[in-house]
C-alpha atoms as one frame of an Amber mdcrd trajectory, in Angstrom:
protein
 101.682  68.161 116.523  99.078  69.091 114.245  98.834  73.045 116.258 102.630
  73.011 116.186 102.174  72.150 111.849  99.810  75.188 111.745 101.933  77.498
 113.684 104.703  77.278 111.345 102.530  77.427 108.264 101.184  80.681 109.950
 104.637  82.105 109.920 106.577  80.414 107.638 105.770  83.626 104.708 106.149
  86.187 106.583 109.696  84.862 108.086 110.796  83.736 104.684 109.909  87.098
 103.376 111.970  88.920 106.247 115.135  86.201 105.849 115.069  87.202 101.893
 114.697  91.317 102.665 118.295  90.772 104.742 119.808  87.943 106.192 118.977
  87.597 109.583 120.706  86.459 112.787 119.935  84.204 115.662 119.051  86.980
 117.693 116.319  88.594 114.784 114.867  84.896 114.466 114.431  84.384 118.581
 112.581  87.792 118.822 110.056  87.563 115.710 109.356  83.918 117.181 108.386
  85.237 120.879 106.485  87.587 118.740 104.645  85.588 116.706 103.801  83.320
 120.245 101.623  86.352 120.788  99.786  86.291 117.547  95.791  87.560 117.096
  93.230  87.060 114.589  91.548  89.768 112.742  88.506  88.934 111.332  88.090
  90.139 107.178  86.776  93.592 106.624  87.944  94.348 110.275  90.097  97.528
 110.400  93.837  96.738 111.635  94.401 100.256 111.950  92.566 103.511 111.434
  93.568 106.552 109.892  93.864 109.270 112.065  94.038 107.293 115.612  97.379
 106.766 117.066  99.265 103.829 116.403  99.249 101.700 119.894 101.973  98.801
 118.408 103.639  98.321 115.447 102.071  94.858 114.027 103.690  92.492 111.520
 101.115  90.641 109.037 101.246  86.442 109.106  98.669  85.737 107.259  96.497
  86.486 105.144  96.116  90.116 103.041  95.556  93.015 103.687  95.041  96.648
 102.099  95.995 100.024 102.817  93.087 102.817 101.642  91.691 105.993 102.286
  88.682 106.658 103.142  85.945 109.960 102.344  83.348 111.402 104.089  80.330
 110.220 101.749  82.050 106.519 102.249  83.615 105.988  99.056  87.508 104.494
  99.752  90.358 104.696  97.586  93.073 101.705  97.812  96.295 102.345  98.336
  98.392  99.157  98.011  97.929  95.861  98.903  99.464  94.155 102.448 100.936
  90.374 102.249 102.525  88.130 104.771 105.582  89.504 105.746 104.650  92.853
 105.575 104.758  95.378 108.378 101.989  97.581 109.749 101.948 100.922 111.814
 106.213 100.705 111.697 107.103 104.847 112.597 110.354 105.607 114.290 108.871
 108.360 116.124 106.156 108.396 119.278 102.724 109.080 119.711 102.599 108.748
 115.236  99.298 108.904 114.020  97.823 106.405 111.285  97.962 108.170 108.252
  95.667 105.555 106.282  93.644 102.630 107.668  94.920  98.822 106.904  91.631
  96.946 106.367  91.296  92.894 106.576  91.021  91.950 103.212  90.917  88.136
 104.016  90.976  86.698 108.464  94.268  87.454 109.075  96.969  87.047 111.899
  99.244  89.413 112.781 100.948  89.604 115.893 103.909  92.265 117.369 106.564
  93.934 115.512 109.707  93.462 117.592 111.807  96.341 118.377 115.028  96.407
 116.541 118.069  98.593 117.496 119.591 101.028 114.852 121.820  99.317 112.510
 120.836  95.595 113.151 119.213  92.926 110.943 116.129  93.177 111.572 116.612
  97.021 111.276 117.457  97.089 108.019 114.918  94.429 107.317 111.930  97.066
 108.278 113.943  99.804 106.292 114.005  97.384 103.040 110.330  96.433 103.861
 109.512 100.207 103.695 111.349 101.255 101.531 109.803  98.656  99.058 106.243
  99.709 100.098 107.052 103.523  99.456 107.671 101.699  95.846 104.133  99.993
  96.067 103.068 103.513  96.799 104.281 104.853  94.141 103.495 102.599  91.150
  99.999 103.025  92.612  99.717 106.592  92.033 100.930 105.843  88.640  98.784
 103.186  87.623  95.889 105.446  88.421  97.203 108.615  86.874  98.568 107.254
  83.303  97.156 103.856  82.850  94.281 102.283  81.367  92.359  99.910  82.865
  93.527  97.197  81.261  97.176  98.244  81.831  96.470  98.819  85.342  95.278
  95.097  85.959  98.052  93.526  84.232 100.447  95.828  86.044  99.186  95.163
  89.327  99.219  91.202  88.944 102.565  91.232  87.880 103.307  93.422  91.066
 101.416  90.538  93.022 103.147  87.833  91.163 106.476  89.665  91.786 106.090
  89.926  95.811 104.439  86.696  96.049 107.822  85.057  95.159 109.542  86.120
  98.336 106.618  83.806  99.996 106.771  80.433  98.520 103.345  78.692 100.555
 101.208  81.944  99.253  97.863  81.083  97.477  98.313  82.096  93.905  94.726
  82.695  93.956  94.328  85.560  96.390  95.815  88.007  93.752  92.869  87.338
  91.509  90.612  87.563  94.486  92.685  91.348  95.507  92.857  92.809  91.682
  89.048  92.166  92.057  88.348  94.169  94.772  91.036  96.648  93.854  89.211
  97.526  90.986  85.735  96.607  91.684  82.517  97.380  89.035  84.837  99.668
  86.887  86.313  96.710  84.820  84.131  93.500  86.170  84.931  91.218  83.531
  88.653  91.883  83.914  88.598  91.551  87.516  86.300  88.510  87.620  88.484
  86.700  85.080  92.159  87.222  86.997  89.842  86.240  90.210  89.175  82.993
  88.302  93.004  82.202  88.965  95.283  80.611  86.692  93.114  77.919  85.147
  90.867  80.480  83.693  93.641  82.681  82.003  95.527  79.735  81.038  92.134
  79.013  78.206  92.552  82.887  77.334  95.643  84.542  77.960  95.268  88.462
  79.098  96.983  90.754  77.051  99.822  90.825  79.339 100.907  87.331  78.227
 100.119  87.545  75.018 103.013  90.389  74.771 105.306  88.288  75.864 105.591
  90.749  79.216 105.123  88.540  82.599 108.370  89.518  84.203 108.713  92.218
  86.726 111.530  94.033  84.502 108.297  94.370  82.147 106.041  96.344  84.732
 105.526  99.741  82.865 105.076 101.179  86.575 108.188  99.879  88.627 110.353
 102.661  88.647 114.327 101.696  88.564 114.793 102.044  92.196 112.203  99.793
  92.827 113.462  97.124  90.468 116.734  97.354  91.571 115.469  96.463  95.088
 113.072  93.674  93.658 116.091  92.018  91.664 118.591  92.132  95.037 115.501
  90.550  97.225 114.461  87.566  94.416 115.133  84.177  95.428 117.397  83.585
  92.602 119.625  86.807  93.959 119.329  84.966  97.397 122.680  83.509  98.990
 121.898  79.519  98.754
């Protein structure tokens, strides 16, 4: 009983994330079960994939986070965007496709197979919604970096965090503290250390970002309109109950 009780807290998120993407039938459910039967642990700061080796399966992430980043010769890495439960992993539509970035283990993770889906089913459009929303993550990334300030760019990416982390409702609210601190790493410590601190800590000294009054996603100065059009159809409140 107790393995059974783990098992579906393993892939409870990443299932309720899917469901709330696009509503999924029996068929969609029964194959991203017999995948998750197959599920493997990555150990954190494994990579999942590497950039520049081809892409043996498609995975789809369970557990735990994950990050997408490029990496230069002399070792320094640039992150990309962050990976949550839910999210998918190495999905191309064509063969042989090459990684073009490498997903690193930011926590132990599980991820296990990414079903196939046929053209035009539910779990299709699922992975098309999923992508398209992390082309979005993409995005608001190379903004952030190019016309931000540090302190706009942590309060813009925690209210990204916050935003996805309501399609998942068993994620740990601290783990986006835990991210935005590696994400930005000795540039702004005492920024980073304080959102790692969790909720506790900003609730004795609000960041700026609640101070404004701004802790919605409408309020994210880097979510472009397609992208909160897509958030606002894929909230739980915009859900079918």
């Amino acid at each position: 009983m107790i393995r059974s009780q783990l098992r579906s807290e393993t892939r409870g998120p990443a299932l309720t994330r899917l469901m709330a993407l696009a509503p999924l039938d029996e068929a969609a459910v029964a194959a991203l079960g017999a995948a998750m039967e197959e599920a493997h642990a990555v150990r954190v700061r494994r990579d999942i994939i590497t950039e520049g080796r081809e892409i043996t399966q498609a995975l789809l992430l369970l557990s735990g986070w994950a990050a997408r980043v490029r990496l230069l010769p002399d070792g320094r890495r640039q992150f990309l965007s962050f990976l949550l439960p839910g999210d998918l992993i190495g999905a191309c539509d064509h063969p042989n496709a090459l990684a073009v970035s490498t997903v690193v283990a930011m926590s132990d993770v599980q991820v296990c197979p990414l079903p196939v889906a046929t053209s035009g089913s539910p779990l299709h459009i699922a992975y098309a919604v999923s992508r398209a929303m992390e082309e979005g993550h993409l995005l608001a990334q190379i903004t952030r970096l190019g016309r931000l300030n540090a302190q706009e760019r942590i309060s813009d990416l925690l209210l990204e965090l916050h935003e996805r982390q309501r399609l998942r409702p068993s994620a740990d609210a601290g783990d986006a503290g835990r991210c935005a601190r590696a994400h930005l790493g000795p540039r702004q410590p005492h920024v980073a250390a304080g959102a790692a601190r969790g909720r506790p800590a900003m609730a004795r000294r609000p960041c700026p970002v609640e101070r404004s009054g701004r802790t919605g996603p409408q309020d994210r100065p880097c979510a472009g309109a397609r992208h909160r059009a897509l958030s606002k159809r894929t909230s739980p409140a915009a859900s079918p109950r």
